[in-house]
C-alpha positions as CSV (number, residue, x, y, z in Angstrom):
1,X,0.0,0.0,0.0
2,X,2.9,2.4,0.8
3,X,4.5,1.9,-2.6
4,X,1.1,2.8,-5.0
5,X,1.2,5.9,-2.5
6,X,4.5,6.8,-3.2
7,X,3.4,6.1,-7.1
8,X,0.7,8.3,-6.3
9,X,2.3,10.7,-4.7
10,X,5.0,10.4,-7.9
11,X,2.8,11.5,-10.4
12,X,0.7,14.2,-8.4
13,X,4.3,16.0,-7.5
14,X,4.9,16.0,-11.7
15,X,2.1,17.4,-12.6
16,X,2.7,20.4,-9.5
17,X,6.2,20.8,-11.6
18,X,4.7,21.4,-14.8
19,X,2.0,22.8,-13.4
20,X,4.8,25.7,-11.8
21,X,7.0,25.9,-13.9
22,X,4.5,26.6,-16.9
23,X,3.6,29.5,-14.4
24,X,6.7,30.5,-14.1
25,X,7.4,31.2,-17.5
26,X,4.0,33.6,-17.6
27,X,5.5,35.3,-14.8
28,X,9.2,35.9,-16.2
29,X,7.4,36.8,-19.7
30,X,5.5,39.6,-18.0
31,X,8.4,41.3,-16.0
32,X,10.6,41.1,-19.1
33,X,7.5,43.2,-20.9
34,X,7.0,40.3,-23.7
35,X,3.5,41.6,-24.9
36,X,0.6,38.3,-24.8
37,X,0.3,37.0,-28.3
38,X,2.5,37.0,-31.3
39,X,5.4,34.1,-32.8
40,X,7.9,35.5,-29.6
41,X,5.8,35.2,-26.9
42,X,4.6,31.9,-28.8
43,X,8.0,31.0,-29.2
44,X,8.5,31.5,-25.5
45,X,5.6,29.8,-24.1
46,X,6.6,26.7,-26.3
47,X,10.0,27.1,-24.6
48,X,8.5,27.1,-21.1
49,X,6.4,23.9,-21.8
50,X,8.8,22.1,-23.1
51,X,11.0,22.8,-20.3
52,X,7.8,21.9,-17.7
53,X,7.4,18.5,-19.6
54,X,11.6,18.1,-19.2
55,X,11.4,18.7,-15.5
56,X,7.6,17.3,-14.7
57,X,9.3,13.8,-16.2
58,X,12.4,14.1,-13.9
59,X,10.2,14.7,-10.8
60,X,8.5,11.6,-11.7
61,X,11.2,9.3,-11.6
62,X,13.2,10.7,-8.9
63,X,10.3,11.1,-6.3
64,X,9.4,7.4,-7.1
65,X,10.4,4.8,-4.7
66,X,11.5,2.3,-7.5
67,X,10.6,1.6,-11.3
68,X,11.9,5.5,-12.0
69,X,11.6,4.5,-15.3
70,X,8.6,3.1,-15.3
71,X,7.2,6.5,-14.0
72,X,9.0,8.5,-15.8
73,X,7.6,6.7,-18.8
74,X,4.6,7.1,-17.6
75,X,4.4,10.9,-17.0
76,X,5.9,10.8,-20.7
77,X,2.5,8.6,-21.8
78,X,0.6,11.3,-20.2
79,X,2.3,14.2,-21.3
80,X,2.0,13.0,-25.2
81,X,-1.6,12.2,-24.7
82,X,-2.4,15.5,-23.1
83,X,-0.6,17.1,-26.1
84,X,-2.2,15.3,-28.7
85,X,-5.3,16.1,-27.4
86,X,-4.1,20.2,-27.1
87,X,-3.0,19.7,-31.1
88,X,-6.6,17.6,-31.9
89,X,-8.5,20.4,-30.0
90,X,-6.5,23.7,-30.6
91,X,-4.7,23.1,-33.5
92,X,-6.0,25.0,-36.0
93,X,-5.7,28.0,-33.4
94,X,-2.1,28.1,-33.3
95,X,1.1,28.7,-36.0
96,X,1.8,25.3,-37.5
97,X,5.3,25.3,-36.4
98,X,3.9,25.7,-32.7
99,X,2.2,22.4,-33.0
100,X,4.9,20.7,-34.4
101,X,7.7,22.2,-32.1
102,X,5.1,20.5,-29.3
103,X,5.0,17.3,-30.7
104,X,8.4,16.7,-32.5
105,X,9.7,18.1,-28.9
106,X,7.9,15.0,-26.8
107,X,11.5,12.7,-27.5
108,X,13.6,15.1,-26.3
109,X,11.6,15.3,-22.9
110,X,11.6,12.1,-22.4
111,X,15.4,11.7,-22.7
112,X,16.2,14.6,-20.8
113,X,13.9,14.2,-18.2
114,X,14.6,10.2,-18.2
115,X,18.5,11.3,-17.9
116,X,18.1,13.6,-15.2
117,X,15.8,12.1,-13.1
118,X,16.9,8.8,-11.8
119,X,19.1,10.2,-9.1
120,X,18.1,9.1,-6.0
121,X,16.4,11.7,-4.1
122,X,13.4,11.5,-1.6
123,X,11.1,14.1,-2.0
């Protein structure tokens, strides 16, 4: 029972990550005076998610008490499904080199966030 809480537990800390930092990159946009909309602050907010996927992935496997992997490939599943579903829904909304910076970005968050994570840590 302790170790599906610690799953738990795993996967609700990632999603705070990406959660904050996603945030965070509002915030930082709006202090250095990027104005909302446009291909820079489009450009930055694509920058900021990838960076939240990078780091909700590493959270994952690090705050897991084992199969880091296995949760980090799991945040990873969730992450691509949850952008799929932003593409399906949105896409038509957004540049067509925003969408595909999302998706064709979903390897390299996996391997970075899979290569940084696995150090053990208890969080």
């Amino acid at each position: 029972m302790r170790l599906i809480l610690r799953s738990l537990l795993a996967m609700v800390a990632a999603a705070a990550v990406l959660v904050s930092v996603n945030l965070a990159g509002g915030e930082v946009a709006g202090w250095l005076g990027l104005a909302p909309g446009g291909n820079a602050r489009l450009g930055w907010d694509m920058a900021w998610t990838i960076a939240g996927g990078i780091a909700a992935i590493a959270t994952a496997a690090r705050c897991a008490a084992t199969a880091a992997r296995g949760h980090a490939l799991a945040c990873l599943g969730l992450i691509v499904l949850a952008t799929g579903y932003a593409v399906v829904q949105l896409g038509g909304d957004f540049p067509r080199w925003f969408t595909a910076g999302l998706v064709l970005s979903l390897p390299l968050q996996g391997w970075l966030g899979m290569r940084w994570g696995p150090q053990r840590s208890r969080c």
